[in-house]
N, C-alpha and C positions, 0 to 999 in steps of 0.2 A: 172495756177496762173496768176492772172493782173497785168503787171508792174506799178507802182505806176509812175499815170499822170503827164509829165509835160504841164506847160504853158509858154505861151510868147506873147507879142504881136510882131511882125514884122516888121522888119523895111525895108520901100522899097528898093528894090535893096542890099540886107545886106543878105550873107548867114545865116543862124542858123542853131550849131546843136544840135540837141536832142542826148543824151544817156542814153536811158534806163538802168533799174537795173538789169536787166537780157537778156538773149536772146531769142527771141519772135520767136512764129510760126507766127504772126500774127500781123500788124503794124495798129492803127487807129489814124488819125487825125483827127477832128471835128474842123471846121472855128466856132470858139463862137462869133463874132462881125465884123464888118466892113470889109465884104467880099472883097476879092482882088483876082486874079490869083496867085496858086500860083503852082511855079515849084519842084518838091521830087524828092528824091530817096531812097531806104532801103541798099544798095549795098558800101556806105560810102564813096563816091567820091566826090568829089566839085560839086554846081550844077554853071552851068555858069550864066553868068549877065542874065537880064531878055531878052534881046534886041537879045541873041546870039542862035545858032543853040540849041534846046534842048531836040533834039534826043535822046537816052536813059532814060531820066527821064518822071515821071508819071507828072500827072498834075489836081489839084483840082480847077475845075472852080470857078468864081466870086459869089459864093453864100451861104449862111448860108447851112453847110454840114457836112455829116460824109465819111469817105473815110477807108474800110479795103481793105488792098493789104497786099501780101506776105510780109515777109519777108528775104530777100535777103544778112542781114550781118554775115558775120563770125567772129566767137569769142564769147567769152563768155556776151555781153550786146550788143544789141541791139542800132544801130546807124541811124537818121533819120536824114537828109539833108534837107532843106527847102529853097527857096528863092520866093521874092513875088514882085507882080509889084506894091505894096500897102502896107499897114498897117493892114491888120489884127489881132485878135487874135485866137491863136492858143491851141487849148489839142492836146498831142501828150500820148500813152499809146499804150502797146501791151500785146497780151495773147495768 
């Protein structure tokens, strides 16, 4: 089953986080507009500023994209962390 999508756009240097309706085998973010860098993670930990070590976390380059990666959170819904050196917008959904 598809977690019902969220959206947002992003605010630079501004964590966001997504929480899914359910818990996901499967995490996809798709950049829909004004690509920016941005730094993730599925695992539901803070991501750091954009400027700081960010080691651990995954990362979707500056370009109109779709990005599946694991899923990594425990518990029953599905937790995505996002933080961006930019403004883009964002779908967040998993299945």
């Amino acid at each position: 089953m598809v977690a019902s999508p969220l959206h947002a756009t992003l605010v630079a240097d501004v964590e966001r986080v997504f929480t899914l309706n359910q818990n996901c085998g499967t995490i996809r973010i798709v950049v829909v507009s004004n690509p920016a860098t941005i730094y993730f993670n599925t695992k539901n930990v803070p991501v750091p500023a954009v400027a700081s070590n960010q080691d651990g976390n995954q990362v979707v380059p500056p370009v109109l994209a779709a990005v599946d990666v694991p899923d990594e959170t425990a518990g029953a819904n599905s937790v995505v962390r996002l933080r961006s050196a930019g403004t883009p917008t964002v779908m967040v959904t998993g299945y």
